[in-house]
C-alpha positions as CSV (number, residue, x, y, z in Angstrom):
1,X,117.4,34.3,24.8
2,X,116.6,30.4,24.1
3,X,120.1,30.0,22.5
4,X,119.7,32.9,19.6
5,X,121.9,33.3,17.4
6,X,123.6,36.7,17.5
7,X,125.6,38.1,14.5
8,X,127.9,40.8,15.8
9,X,129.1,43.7,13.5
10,X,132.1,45.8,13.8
11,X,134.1,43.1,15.8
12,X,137.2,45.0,15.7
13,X,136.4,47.8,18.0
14,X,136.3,48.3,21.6
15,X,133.1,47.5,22.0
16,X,132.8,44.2,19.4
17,X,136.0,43.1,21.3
18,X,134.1,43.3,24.6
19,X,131.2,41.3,23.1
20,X,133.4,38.5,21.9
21,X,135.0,38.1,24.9
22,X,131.6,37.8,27.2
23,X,129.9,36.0,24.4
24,X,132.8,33.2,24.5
25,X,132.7,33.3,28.1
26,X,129.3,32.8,29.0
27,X,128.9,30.2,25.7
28,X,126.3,32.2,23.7
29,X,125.6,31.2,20.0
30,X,127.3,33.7,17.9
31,X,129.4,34.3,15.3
32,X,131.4,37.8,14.4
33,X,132.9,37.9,11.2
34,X,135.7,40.2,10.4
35,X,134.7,43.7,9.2
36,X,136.2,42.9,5.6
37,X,133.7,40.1,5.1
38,X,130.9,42.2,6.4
39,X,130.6,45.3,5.3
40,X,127.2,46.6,6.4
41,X,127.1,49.3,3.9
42,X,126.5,47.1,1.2
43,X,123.0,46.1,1.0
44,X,123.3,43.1,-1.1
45,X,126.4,41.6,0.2
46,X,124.8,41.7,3.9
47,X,121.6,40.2,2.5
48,X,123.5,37.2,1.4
49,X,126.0,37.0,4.6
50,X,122.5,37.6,7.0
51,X,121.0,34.5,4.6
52,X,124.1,32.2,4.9
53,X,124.8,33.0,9.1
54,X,121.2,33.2,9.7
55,X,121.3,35.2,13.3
56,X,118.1,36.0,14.9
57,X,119.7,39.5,16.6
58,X,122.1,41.6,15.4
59,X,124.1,43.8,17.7
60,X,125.6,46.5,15.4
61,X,129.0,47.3,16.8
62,X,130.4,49.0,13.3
63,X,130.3,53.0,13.6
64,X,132.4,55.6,12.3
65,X,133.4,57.3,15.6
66,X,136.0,59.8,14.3
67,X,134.7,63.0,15.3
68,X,136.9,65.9,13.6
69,X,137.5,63.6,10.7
70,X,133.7,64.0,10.3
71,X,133.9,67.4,9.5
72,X,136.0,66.8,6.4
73,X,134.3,63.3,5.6
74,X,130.8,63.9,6.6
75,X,129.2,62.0,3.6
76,X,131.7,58.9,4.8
77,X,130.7,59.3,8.7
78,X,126.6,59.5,7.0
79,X,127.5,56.4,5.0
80,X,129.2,54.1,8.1
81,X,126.5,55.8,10.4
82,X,122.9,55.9,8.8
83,X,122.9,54.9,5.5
84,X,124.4,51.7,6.5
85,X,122.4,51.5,9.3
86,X,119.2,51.7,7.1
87,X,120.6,48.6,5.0
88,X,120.5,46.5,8.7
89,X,117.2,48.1,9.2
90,X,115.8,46.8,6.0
91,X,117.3,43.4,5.9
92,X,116.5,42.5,9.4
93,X,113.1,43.8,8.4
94,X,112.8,41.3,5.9
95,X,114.1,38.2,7.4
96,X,112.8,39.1,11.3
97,X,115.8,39.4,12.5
98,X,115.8,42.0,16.1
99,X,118.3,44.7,15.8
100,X,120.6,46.6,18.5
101,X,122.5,49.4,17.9
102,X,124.2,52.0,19.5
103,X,124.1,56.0,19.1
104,X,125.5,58.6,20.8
105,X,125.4,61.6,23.5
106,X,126.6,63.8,20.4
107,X,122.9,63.6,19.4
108,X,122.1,66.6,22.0
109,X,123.6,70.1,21.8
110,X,124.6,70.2,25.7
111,X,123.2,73.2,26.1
112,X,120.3,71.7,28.8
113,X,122.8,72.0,32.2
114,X,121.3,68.9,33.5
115,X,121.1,65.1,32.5
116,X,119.7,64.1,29.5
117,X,116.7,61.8,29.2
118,X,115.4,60.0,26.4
119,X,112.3,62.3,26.5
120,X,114.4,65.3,25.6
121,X,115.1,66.4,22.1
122,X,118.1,65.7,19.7
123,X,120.0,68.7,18.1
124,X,123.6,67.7,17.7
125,X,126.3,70.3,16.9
126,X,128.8,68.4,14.0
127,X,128.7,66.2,11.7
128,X,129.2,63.0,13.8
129,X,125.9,63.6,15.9
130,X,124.1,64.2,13.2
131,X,125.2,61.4,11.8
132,X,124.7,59.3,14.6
133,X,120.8,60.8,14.7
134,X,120.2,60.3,11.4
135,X,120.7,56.5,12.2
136,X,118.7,56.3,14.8
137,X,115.8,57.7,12.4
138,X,116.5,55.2,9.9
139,X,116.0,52.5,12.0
140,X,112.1,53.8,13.8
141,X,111.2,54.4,9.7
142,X,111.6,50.8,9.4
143,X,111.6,48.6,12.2
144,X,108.7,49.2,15.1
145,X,110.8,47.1,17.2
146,X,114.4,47.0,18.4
147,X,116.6,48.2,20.8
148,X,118.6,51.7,20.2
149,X,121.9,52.6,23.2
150,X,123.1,55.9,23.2
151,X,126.4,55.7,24.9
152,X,129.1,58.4,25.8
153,X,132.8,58.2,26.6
154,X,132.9,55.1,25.9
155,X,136.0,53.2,27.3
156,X,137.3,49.5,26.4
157,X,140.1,47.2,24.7
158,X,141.6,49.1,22.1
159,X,143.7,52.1,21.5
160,X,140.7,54.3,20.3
161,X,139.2,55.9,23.9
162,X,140.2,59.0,26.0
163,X,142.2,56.8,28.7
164,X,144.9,54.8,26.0
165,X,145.4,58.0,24.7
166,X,145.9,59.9,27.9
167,X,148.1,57.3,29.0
168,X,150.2,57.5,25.7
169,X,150.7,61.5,26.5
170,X,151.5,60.8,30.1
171,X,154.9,58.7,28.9
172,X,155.4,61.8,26.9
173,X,154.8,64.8,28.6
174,X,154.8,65.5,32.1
175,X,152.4,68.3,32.6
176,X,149.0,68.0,30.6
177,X,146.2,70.2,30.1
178,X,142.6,68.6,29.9
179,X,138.8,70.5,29.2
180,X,137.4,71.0,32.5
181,X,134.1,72.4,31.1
182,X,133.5,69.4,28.6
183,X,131.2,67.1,31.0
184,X,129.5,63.6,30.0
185,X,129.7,59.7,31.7
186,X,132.5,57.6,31.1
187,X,130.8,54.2,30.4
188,X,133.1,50.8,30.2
189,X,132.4,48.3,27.6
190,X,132.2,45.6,30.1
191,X,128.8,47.7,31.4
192,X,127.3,48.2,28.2
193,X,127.8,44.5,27.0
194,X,126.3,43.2,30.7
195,X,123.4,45.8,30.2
196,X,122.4,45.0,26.3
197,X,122.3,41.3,27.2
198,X,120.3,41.5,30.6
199,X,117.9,43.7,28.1
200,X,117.7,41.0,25.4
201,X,116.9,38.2,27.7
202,X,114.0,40.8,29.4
203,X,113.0,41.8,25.8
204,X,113.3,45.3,26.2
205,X,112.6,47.6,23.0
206,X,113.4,51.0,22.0
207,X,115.7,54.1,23.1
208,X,117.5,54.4,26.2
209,X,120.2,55.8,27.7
210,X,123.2,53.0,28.3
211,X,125.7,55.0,30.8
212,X,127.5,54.1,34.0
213,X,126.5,56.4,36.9
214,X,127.3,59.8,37.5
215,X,129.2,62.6,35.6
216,X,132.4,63.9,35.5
217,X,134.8,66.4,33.5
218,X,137.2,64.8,31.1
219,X,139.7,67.4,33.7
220,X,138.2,65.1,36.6
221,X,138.2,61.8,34.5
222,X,142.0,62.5,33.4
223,X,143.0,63.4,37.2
224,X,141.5,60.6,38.4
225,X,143.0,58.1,35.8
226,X,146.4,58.9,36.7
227,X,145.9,58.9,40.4
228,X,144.7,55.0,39.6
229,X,147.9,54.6,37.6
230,X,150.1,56.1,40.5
231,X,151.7,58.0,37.5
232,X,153.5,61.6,38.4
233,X,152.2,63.6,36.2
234,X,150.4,67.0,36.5
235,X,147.1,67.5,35.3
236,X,145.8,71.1,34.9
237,X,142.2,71.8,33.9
238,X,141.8,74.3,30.7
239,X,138.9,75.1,28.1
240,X,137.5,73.2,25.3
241,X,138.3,76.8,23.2
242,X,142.0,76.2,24.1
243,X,142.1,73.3,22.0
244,X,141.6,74.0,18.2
245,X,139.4,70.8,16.9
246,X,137.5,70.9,13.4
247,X,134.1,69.6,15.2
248,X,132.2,71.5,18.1
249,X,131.2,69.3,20.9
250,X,128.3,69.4,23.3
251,X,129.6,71.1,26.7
252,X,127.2,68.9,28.7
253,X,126.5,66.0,27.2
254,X,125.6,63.7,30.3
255,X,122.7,61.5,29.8
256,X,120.7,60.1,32.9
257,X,120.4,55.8,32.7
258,X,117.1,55.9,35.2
259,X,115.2,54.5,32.4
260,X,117.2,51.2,31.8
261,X,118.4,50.7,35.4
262,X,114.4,51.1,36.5
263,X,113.5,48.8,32.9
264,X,116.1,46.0,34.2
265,X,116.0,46.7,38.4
266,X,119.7,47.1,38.7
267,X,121.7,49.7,39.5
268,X,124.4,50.3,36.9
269,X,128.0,51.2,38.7
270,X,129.5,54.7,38.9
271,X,132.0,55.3,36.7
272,X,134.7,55.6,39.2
273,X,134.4,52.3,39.3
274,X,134.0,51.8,36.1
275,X,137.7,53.5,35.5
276,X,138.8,50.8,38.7
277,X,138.5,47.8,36.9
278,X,139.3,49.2,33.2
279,X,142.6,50.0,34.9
280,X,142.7,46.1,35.9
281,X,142.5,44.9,32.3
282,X,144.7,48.2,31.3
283,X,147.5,46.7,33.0
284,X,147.0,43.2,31.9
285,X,147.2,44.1,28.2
């Protein structure tokens, strides 16, 4: 990327965390200010940090992923999720600046019983997805090019994914109960950074579909995950109507990644192991 700079946004969150740390590594230029001293939603304050930090690419990290909270916060989810969005849009449209960001499975109704593709068309159920859409259209009003991920499941550093969570509940309880007819991709932060940077340096642009391989229930995700962890607990599978939430979720939401694997010529693991080596870091932290 001829030694870019790259601003990234939303540095606290699993996936910002995850950038940082392969950004250091590797010795990209970058910088990744804290998410008080750059708050996206504002449009003039990030007209004046874009000015003084000068980046070339922005990868947006920031996003409001709380899903029910959505339903009784919509307009804050829309303001995290699009209208801020729009502001990065418009600045980076102004001072050239290329722009990643990254959207969400929720974006489809999972009502299709087969992999999505980025031909296929949006219609998300809650207020999150629609958010998350409404983003994405921001950005193709303003910008002709940059690069858009939708991701699912999406599993890192931090106490915010399906797996910290389940783990938390396994100390707790010893028999669980986990949706085996909610289906998607559990996709690791390590593969989603490795993938948006092989896609920089080959200058992709536009929308694809950033998840590892294969699909799984989160009844077949949480069995699996504690088989890993050689924990004792008993998983049973029940239904996503067992489990009173304030947002409706897509069923099937698993999205095919032919498009970026054929775009970049590598094959992008399955998310067994995917789980294998979050596990690794899992038990480091």
């Amino acid at each position: 990327m001829d030694n870019k700079r790259i601003l990234i946004t939303g540095s606290q969150g699993q996936l910002g965390k995850e950038f940082i740390k392969v950004l250091e590594l590797k010795g990209y230029n970058f910088v990744a200010p804290q998410e008080k001293n750059c708050d996206i939603a504002n449009f003039l304050e990030i007209g004046k940090i874009l000015t003084e930090l000068n980046p070339q690419i922005i990868i947006n990290c920031a996003a409001y992923n709380a899903v029910d909270e959505a339903e009784v916060a919509p307009k804050r989810a829309d303001l995290v999720n699009n209208k801020a969005v729009a502001n990065l849009a418009r600045v980076c449209k102004d001072k050239g600046i290329f722009l990643v960001h990254y959207s969400s499975d929720y974006v489809f109704d999972g009502k299709k019983n087969s992999l999505y593709t980025e031909e296929d068309s949006p219609n998300p159920l809650n207020a999150y997805g629609k958010s998350k859409l409404a983003g994405e259209e921001s950005i193709k009003k303003v910008l002709g090019n940059f690069l858009i991920f939708r991701l699912s499941w999406v599993i890192g550093r931090g106490r915010q994914n399906f797996l910290y969570k389940l783990k938390s509940w396994a100390a707790k309880e010893k028999v669980l109960k986990v949706s085996s007819d909610e289906i998607s991709v559990p996709t690791y932060t390590a593969d989603v950074v490795d993938i948006t940077l092989l896609s920089l340096e080959k200058r992709l642009k536009g929308i694809f579909h950033l998840t590892n391989s294969g699909y799984c229930s989160r009844y077949e995700l949480a069995a699996y995950f504690i088989r890993k962890m050689k924990l004792d607990n008993s998983i049973l599978p029940a239904s996503m109507k067992d489990f009173k939430t304030k947002a409706i979720r897509p069923q099937f939401s698993a999205m095919s990644n032919e498009k970026i694997s054929k775009a970049l010529g590598v094959a992008i693991p399955k998310w067994e192991k995917a789980i294998d080596r979050f596990i690794d870091i899992l038990e480091e932290d």
